[in-house]
C-alpha positions as CSV (number, residue, x, y, z in Angstrom):
1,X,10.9,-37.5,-3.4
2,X,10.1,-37.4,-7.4
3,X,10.8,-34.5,-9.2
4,X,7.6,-32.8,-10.8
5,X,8.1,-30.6,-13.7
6,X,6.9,-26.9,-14.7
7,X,3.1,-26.8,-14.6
8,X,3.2,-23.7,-17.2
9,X,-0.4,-22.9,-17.0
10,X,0.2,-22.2,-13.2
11,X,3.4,-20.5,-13.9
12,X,4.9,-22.6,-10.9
13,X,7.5,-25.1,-10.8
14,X,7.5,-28.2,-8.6
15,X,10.0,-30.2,-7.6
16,X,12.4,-31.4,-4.9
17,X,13.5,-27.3,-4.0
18,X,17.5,-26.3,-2.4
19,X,16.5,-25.7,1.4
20,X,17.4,-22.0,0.5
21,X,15.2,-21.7,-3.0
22,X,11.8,-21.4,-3.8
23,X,10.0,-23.8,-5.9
24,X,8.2,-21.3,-8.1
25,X,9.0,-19.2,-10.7
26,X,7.1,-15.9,-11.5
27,X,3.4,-15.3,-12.7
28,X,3.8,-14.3,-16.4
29,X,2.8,-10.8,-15.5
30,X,5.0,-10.0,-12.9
31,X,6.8,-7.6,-15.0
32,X,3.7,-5.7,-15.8
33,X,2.9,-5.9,-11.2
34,X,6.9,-4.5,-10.8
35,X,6.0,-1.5,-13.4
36,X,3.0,-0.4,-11.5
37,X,4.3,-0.9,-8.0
38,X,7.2,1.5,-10.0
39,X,4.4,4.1,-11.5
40,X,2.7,4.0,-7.8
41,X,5.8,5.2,-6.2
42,X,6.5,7.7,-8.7
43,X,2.7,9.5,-7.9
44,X,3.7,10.6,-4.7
45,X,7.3,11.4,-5.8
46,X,6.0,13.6,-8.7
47,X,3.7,15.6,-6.7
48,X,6.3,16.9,-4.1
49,X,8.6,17.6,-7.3
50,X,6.1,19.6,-8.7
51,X,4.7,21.4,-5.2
52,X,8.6,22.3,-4.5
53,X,8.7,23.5,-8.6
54,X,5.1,25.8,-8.3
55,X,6.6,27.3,-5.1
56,X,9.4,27.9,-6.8
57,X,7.7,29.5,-9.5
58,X,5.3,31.3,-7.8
59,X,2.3,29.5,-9.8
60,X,1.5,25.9,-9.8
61,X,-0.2,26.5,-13.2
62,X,3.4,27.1,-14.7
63,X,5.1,24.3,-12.5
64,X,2.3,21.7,-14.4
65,X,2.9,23.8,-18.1
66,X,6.6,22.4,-17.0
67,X,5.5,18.9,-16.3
68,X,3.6,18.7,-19.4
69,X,6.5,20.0,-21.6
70,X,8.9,17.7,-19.9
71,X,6.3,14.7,-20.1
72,X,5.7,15.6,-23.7
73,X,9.6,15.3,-24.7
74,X,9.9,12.3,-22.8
75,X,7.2,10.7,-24.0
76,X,8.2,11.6,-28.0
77,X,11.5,10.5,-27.3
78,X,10.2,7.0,-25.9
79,X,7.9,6.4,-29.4
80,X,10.7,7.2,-31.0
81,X,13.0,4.5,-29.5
82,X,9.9,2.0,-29.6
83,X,9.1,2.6,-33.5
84,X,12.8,3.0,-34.6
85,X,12.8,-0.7,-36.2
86,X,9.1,-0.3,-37.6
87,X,10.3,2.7,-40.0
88,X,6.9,5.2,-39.2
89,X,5.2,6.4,-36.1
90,X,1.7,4.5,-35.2
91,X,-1.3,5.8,-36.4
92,X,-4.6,5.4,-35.7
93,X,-7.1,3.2,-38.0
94,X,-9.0,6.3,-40.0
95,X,-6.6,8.6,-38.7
96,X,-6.3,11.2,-36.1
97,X,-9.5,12.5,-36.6
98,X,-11.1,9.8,-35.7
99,X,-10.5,9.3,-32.4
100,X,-13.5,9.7,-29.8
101,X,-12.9,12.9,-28.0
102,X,-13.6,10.9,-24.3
103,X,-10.4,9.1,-25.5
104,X,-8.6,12.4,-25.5
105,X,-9.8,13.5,-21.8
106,X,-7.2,11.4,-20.4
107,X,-4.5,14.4,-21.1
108,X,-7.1,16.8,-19.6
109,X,-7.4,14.7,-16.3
110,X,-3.7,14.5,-15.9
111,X,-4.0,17.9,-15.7
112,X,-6.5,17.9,-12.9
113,X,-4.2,15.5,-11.1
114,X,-1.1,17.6,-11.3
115,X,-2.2,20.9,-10.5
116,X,-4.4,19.8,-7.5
117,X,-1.5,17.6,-6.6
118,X,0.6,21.1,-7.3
119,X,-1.8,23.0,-5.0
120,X,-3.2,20.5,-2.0
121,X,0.5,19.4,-1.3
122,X,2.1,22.2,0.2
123,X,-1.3,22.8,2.1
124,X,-2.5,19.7,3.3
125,X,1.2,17.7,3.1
126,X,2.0,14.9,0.7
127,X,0.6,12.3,2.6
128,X,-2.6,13.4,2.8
129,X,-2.8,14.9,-0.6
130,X,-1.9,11.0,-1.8
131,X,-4.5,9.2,0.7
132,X,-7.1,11.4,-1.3
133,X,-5.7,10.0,-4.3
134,X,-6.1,6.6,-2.8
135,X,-8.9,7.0,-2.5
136,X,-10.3,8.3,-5.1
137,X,-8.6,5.9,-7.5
138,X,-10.0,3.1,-5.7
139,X,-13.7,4.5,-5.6
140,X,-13.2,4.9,-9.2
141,X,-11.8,2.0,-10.4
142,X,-14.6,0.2,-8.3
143,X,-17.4,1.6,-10.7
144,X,-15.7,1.5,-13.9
145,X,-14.7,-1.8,-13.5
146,X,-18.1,-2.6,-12.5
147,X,-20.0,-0.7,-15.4
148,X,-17.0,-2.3,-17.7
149,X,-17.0,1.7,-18.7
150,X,-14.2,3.4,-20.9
151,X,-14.0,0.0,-22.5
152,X,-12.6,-1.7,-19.7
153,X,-13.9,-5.1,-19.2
154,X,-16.5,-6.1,-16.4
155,X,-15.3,-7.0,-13.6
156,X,-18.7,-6.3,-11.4
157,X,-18.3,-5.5,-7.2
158,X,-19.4,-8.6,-5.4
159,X,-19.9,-8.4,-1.4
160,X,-16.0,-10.3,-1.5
161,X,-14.6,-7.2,-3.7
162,X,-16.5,-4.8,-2.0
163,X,-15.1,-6.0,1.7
164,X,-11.5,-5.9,0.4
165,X,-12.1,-2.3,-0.7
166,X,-13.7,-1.3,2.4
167,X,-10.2,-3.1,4.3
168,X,-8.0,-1.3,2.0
169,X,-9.9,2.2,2.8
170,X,-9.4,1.4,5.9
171,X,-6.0,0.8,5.7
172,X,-5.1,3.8,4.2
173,X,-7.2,5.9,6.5
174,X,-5.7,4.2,9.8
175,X,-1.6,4.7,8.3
176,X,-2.7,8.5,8.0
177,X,-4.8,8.5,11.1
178,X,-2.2,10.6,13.0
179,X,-1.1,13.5,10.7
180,X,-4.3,14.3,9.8
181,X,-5.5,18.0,9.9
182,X,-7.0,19.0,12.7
183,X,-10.6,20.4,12.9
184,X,-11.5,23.6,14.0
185,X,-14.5,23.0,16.5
């Protein structure tokens, strides 16, 4: 069999494979797919740590005032690693003031995540506290990929996208079928 070389646009080699490899390399943005399998795991993991930290506190307000102090360092700390060779800390074109304030809501609404996740979770258990989530994040990412709103491109709901959706609803409502709450009734 002739050897067939690395089809880079595909981001898959061919060839005459080992019985025991692969004949494929990675997708160019695997890395990026790894990161948010990463960030998905730590949602769930982040919302028990803070439930056990509000109960600890007595106030879920001052568990996510911890979070947010913690999240701040960390995330100062980070920009400073990132910028050390460029010799100044981005800016924004026109400066500071010149942000849109909608670009700004994004710390607000990590609020809202955190302290519901602070207060559903030791109610309603982590799992269902994340199914919500779920949920919600794939409802949401539905229409504003649709609309192409927050100045994310268009990527509009056809019946194919909108089955897929419905499977992965689904999905996640059949894996927490069991342990959810019972009704009163």
């Amino acid at each position: 069999m002739a050897e067939r070389s690395l089809n880079s646009d595909e981001g898959i080699a061919y060839g005459a494979p080992a019985p025991w490899s692969l004949p494929m390399t990675l997708p160019p943005d695997s890395g990026l797919y790894a990161m948010m399998f990463v960030a998905g795991c730590a949602v769930p993991t982040m919302a028990a740590i803070n439930a056990a930290l509000g109960a600890r506190l007595a106030s879920p307000v001052a568990a996510v005032l911890v979070l947010c102090c913690i999240a701040a360092l960390a995330s100062t700390l980070i920009l400073i690693a990132l910028n050390l060779g460029a010799g100044q800390l981005p800016s924004p074109a026109g400066g500071w003031g010149e942000l849109p304030a909608w670009q700004l809501l994004g710390g607000a609404l990590f609020v809202v995540y955190i302290l519901s996740a602070t207060i559903a979770v030791p109610r309603i258990g982590l799992g269902n506290a994340i199914f919500m989530v779920l949920i919600g994040q794939l409802v949401t990412a539905a229409v504003i990929d649709h609309f192409g709103l927050l100045g994310a491109p268009v990527a509009p709901i056809s019946w194919r996208r909108a089955a897929g959706l419905a499977i992965m609803v689904i999905g996640v409502a059949l894996a927490r079928r069991d342990v959810l709450p019972a009704t009163g009734g």
